[in-house]
Structure formats: structure tokens, C-alpha cells
N, C-alpha and C positions, 0 to 999 in steps of 0.2 A: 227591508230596503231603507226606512228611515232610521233604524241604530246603523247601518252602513252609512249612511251621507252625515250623519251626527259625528259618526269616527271619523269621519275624513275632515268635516268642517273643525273636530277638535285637533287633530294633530294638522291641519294647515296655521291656527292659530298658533299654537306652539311654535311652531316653526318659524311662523314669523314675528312670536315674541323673542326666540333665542336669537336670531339672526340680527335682531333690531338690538339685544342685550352688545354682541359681540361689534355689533358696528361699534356701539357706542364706547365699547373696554378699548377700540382702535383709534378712540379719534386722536388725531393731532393738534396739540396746542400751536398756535402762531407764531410764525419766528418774528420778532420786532425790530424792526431797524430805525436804528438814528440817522435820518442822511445827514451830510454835510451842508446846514443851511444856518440862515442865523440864530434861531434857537439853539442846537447842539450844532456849535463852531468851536474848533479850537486854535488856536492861532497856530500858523506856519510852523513846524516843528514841536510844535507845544503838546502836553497833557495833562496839563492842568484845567482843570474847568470854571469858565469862566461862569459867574452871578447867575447870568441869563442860563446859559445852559443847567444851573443847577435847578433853580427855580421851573424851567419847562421840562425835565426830569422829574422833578417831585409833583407838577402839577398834570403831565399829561402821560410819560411813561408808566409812575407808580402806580396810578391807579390800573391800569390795563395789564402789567404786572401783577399787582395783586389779586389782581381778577383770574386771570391765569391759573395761577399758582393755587388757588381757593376751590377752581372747576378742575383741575385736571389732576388735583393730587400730586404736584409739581413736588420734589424734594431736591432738585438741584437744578440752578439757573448759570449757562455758563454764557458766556461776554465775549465776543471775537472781536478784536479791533481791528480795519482796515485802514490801510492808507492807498496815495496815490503814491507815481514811482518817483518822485523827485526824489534826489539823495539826500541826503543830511550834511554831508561831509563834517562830522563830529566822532571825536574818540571818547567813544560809550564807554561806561564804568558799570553796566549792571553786571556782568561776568563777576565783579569784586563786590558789589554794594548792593545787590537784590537780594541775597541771606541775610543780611542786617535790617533792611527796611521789613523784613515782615516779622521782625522783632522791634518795631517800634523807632527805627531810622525817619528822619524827615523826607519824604517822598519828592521835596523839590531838588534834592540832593542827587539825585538819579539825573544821568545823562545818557540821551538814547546814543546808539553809535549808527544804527539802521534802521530800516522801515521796521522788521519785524521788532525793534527793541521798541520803536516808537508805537506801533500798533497794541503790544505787549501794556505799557505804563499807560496808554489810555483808557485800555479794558479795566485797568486795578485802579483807576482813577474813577470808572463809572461804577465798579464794583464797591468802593469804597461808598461812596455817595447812597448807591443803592441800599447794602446792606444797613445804613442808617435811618434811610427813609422806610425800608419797609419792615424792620421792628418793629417800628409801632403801629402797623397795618398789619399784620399778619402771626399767626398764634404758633403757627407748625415751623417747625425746622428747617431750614432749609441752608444746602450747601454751595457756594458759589466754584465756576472754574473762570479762571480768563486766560485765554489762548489770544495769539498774534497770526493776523492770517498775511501782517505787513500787505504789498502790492502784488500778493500772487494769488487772489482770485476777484475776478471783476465784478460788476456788479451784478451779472447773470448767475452768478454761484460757480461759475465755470473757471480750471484753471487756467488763467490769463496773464502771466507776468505782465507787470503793466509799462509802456517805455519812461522816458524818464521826463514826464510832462505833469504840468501841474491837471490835474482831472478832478474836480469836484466830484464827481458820482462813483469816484472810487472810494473816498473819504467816507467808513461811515463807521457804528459802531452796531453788530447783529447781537441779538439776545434772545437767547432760545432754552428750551423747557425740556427738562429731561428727566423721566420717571425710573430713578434706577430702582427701586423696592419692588421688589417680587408678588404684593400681594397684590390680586386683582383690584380695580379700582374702574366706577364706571361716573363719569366725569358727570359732575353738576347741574351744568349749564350747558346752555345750545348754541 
């Protein structure tokens, strides 16, 4: 009777070591959002980043970024820029000038023509920043995407074309953690 309840007390433990392992290979890193406030503000049409937004980037994203990236085996951070639906009413040149600029083109040379161009040059404007700042925080590889999600998904994650009104809370910029490497990996930190 007691190597019976010893066998069962030892594979209950097991079980719920493996199960506690396998949460852990599951868990999800945070997705980060920049909302639209006076730390990360970009001016009306703009993507370029202004002082302040660089400075509240390097002092409060980076580190929770590198934090990230450090617990969860992070090997590619990709940058969705959003906007609101205002138009632009401007004739965009990245269709000509976005293969030039990632050889070394001045990036203010770039004219969005729409929200998705404008959401697009914001993401490579915080990816740029970013990829500088965390060189020197971080030792592992790591690959960036930046995707344009422009005014068609709201701030619920849901798709929302959005009308053609100024909306702060649609203005943001999301950053999120994606483990494409096949090896298993059970994350650092809680």
C-alpha cells in the first residue's frame, strides 16, 4: 500500500512539473503600446520623432523592451504603426523612394501619400531609434519587421476602418515579440 501511494504521489509530482514546464514554454511576451500622448506624439502628418518622444523611448520603452526580449528568448520585434482616419491629402513618393531609403536615403525625403504610408514611416522611424537604443542593452540578435496597420484596426485590436475624424486613441504605435526559432525556450522571468 505505501509503494502504491508513493507511485502515485511521484508521478502526480511529475505531472505537475511537466505541466508547470509547458505553461511556462507557452507563455506570451506583452504586446507594448505607444498611445498617442505627449511623450510619444507625432505631430499631424508627421514621423519623425520628436526629442521628447525619443528621450521617453529610450528611458521607459527600452528598458521593458529589453526586458522582454532577455525573458522570453525574443529574436524578432516587429512595430505596427497606427493612425487615425484623417486623410492626408498628399502625393506619396514611397512607391519610388522606399528602395533607396533602406540604402541609406535621408528618411525626411519620404512623403506619406496615406494613412498606411503614414503608419508604415512611423514604425521605421521607431524602429530605427529602437534598433540604436537597444545595441547597447542587449547581446542576442535580434531582427525587426515594421508593418502599417494605417486606420483599419481600432484600438480593440478589431477590424475598424476608422471615419475620417481626428481620434487620438487610434494614433498609436504596438510592438510585439515574436519567437520565430524552433528551439524550445522556457522563459526567465515571471
Amino acid at each position: 500500500m505505501t509503494d502504491m501511494l508513493a507511485s502515485t504521489l511521484m508521478i502526480l509530482c511529475l505531472f505537475l512539473a511537466v505541466s508547470t514546464i509547458l505553461r511556462a514554454m507557452n507563455a506570451k511576451p506583452p504586446v507594448i503600446k505607444l498611445a498617442d500622448t505627449d511623450a510619444y506624439r507625432f505631430d499631424t502628418g508627421s514621423f519623425l520623432l520628436s526629442t521628447t518622444f525619443k528621450e521617453t523611448l529610450r528611458e521607459n520603452a527600452v528598458p521593458q523592451i529589453s526586458r522582454t526580449i532577455h525573458c522570453y528568448g525574443i529574436d524578432t520585434v516587429e512595430i505596427i504603426g497606427h493612425t487615425d482616419g484623417r486623410p492626408g491629402g498628399m502625393v506619396g513618393n514611397l512607391d519610388y523612394s522606399l528602395g533607396s531609403f533602406s540604402s541609406g536615403s535621408d528618411m525626411q525625403e519620404m512623403v506619406p501619400g496615406s494613412n498606411i504610408d503614414l503608419g508604415l514611416l512611423r514604425a521605421i522611424s521607431v524602429k530605427t531609434e529602437l534598433e540604436f537604443s537597444l545595441s547597447r542593452r542587449i547581446t542576442q540578435d535580434v531582427g525587426f519587421r515594421v508593418l502599417s496597420a494605417g486606420s483599419t484596426i481600432g484600438p480593440d485590436g478589431s477590424f475598424l476602418p476608422a471615419k475620417n475624424l481626428d481620434e487620438g486613441s487610434r494614433r498609436r504605435i504596438e510592438i510585439r515579440f515574436l519567437r520565430l526559432s524552433q528551439s524550445p525556450f522556457i522563459p526567465l522571468c515571471s
